[in-house]
ChimeraX commands (.cxc) that place a marker at each C-alpha (Angstrom):
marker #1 position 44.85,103.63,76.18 radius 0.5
marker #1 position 45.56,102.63,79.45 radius 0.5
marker #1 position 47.64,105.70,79.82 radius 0.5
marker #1 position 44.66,107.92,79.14 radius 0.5
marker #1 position 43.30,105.59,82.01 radius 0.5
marker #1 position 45.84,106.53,84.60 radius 0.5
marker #1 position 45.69,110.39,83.68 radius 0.5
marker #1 position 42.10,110.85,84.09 radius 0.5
marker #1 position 41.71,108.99,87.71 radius 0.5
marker #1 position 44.81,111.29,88.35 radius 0.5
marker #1 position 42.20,113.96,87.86 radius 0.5
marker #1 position 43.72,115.30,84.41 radius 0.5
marker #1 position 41.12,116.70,82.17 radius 0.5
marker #1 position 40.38,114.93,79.37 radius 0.5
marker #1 position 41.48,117.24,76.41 radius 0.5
marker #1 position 44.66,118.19,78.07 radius 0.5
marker #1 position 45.58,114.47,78.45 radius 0.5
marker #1 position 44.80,114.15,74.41 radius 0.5
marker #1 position 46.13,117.01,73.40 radius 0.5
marker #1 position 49.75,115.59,75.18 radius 0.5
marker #1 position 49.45,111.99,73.66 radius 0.5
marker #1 position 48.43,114.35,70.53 radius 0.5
marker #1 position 45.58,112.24,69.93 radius 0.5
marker #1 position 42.61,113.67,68.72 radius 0.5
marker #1 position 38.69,113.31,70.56 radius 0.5
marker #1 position 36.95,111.79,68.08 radius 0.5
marker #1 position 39.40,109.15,67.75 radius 0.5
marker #1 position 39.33,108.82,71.29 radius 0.5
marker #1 position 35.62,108.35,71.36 radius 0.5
marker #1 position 35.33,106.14,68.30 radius 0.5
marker #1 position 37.64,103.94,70.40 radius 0.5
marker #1 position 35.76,104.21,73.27 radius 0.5
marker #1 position 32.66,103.22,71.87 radius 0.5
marker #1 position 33.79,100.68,69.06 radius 0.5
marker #1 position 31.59,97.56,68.56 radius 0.5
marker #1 position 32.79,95.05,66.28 radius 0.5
marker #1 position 30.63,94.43,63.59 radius 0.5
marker #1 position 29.20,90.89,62.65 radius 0.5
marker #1 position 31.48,90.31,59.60 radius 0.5
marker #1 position 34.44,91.20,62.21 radius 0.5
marker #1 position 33.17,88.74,64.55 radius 0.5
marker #1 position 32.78,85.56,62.31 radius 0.5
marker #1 position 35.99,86.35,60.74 radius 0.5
marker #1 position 37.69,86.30,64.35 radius 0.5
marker #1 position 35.68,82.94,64.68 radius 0.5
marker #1 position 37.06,81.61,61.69 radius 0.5
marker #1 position 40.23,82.54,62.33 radius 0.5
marker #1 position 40.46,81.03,65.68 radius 0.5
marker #1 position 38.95,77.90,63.81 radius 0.5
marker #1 position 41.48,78.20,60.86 radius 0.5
marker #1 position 44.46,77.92,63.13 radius 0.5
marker #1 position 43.39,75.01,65.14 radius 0.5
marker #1 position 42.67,72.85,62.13 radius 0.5
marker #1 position 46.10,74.12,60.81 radius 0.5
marker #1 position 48.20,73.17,63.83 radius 0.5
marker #1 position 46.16,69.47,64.05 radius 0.5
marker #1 position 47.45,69.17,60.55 radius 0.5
marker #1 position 49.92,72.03,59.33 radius 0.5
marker #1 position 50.79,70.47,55.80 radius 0.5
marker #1 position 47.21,71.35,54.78 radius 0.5
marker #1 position 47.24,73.88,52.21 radius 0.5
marker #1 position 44.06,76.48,52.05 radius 0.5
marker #1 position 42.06,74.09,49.66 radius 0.5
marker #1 position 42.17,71.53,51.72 radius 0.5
marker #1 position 41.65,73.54,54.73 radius 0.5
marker #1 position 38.51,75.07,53.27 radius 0.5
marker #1 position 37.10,71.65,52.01 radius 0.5
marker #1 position 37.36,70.30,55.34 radius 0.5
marker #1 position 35.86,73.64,57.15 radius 0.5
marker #1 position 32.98,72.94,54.22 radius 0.5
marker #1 position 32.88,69.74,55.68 radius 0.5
marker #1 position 31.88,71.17,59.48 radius 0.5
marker #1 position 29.21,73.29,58.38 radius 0.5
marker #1 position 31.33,76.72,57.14 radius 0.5
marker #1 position 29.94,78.54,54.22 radius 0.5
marker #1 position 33.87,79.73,52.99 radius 0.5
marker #1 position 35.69,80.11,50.29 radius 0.5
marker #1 position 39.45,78.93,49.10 radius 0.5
marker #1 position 40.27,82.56,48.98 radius 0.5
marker #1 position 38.98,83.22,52.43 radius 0.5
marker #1 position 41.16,80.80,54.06 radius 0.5
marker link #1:1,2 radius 0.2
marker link #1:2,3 radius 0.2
marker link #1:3,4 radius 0.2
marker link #1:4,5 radius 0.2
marker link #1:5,6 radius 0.2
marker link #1:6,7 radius 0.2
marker link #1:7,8 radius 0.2
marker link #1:8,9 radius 0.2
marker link #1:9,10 radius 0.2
marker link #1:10,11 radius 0.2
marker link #1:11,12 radius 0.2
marker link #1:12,13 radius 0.2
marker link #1:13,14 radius 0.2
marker link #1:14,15 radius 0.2
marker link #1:15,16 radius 0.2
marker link #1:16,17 radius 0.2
marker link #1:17,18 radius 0.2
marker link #1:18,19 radius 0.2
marker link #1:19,20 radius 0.2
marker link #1:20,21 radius 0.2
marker link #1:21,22 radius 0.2
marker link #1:22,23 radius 0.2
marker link #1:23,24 radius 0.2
marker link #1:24,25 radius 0.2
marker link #1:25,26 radius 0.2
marker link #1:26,27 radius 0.2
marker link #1:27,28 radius 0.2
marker link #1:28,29 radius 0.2
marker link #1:29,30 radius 0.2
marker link #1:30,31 radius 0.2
marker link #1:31,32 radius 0.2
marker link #1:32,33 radius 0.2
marker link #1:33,34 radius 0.2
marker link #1:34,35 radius 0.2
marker link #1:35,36 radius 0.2
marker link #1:36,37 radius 0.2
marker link #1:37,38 radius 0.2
marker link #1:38,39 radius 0.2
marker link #1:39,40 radius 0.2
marker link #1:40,41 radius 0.2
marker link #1:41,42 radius 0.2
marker link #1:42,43 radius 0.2
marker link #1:43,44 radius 0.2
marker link #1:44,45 radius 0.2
marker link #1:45,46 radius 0.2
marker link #1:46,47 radius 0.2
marker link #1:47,48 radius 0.2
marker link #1:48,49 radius 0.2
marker link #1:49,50 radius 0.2
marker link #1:50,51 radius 0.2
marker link #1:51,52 radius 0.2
marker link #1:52,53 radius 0.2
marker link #1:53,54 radius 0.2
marker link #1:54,55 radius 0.2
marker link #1:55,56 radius 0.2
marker link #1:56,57 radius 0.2
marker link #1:57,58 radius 0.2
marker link #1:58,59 radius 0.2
marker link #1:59,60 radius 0.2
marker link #1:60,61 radius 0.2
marker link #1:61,62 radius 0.2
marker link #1:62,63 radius 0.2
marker link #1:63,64 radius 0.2
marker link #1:64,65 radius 0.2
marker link #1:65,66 radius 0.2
marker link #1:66,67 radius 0.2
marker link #1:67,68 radius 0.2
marker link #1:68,69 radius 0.2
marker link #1:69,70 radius 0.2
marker link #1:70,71 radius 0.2
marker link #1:71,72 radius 0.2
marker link #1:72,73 radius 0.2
marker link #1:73,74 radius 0.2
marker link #1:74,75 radius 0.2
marker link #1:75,76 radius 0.2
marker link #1:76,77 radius 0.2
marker link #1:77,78 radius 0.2
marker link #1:78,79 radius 0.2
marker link #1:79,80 radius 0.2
marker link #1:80,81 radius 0.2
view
């Protein structure tokens, strides 16, 4: 997107810029405006969590990863891990 950037403080028009990347303006807008949602945000959290327990200890399979994130508080899963 950053080319879409560079184009429009160029002083390209919007729609001729998307209509060259052959990108359509919804999907532009969608991007533009995109929130993640809540689930998408604890399940970035847990990943980030996930992979620092797993490098401490990397012969940890996913049931003992999601007994110990149990453990700390985490309301997970096997098949979430």
């Amino acid at each position: 997107m950053a080319i879409i950037k560079q184009n429009l403080f160029s002083g390209e028009k919007i729609t001729t810029v998307l209509r060259v990347l052959k990108i359509n303006r919804s999907t532009y807008y969608k991007w533009l405006h995109f929130t993640p949602s809540a689930h998408e945000l604890v399940a970035e959290q847990l990943k980030h969590v996930i992979t620092t327990l797993h490098d401490k200890i990397p012969i940890y399979g996913a049931l003992r990863l999601t007994l110990w994130l149990q453990k700390l508080g985490y309301s997970i899963s096997q098949r979430r891990v």
